[in-house]
C-alpha positions as CSV (number, residue, x, y, z in Angstrom):
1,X,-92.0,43.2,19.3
2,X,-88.7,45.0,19.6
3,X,-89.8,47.3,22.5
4,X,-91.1,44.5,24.6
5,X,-88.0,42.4,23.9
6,X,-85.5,45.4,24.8
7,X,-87.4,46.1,28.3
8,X,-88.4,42.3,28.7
9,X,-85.2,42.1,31.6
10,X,-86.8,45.6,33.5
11,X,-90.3,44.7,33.5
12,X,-89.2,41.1,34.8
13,X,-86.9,43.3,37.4
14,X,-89.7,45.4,38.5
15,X,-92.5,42.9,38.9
16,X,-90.0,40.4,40.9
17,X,-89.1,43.8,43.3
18,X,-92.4,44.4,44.1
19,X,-93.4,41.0,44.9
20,X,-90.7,41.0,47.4
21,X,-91.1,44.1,48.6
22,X,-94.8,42.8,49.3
23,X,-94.2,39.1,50.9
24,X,-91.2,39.8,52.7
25,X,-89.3,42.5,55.1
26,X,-87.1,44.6,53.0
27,X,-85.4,47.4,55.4
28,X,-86.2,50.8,54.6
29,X,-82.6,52.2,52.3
30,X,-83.3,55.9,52.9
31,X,-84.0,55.4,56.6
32,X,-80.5,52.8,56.8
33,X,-78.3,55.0,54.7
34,X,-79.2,58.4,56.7
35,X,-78.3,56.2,60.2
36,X,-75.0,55.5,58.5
37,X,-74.3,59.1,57.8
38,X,-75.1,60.5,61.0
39,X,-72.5,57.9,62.8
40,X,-69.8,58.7,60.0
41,X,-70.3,62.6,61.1
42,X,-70.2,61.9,64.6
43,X,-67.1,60.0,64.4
44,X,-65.6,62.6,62.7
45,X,-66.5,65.3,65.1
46,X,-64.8,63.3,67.7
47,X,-61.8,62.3,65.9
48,X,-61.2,65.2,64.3
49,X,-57.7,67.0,65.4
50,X,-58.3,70.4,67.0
51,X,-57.4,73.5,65.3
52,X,-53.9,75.4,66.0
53,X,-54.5,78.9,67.1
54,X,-51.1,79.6,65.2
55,X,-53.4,79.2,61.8
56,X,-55.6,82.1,62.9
């Protein structure tokens, strides 16, 4: 009884994330969170100061 008790709260989590994930339209993470980092790079190339050729 003690195993089912512990995990009681992860099961419950998991079976209530697939149903949703089923019924209704979840966006894709991965595909959302490598969109964000390809804007974040871009504005950094474009707002990034140029180099001083005094560095070199």
């Amino acid at each position: 009884m003690g195993i089912i008790k512990s995990s009681f709260s992860f099961i419950l989590g998991t079976v209530c994330g697939v149903y949703v994930a089923q019924n209704y339209n979840v966006p894709n993470i991965k595909k959302l969170a490598d969109t964000a980092l390809f804007m974040v790079k871009h504005v950094e190339e474009k707002y990034r100061k140029p180099k001083n050729r005094d560095d070199d």
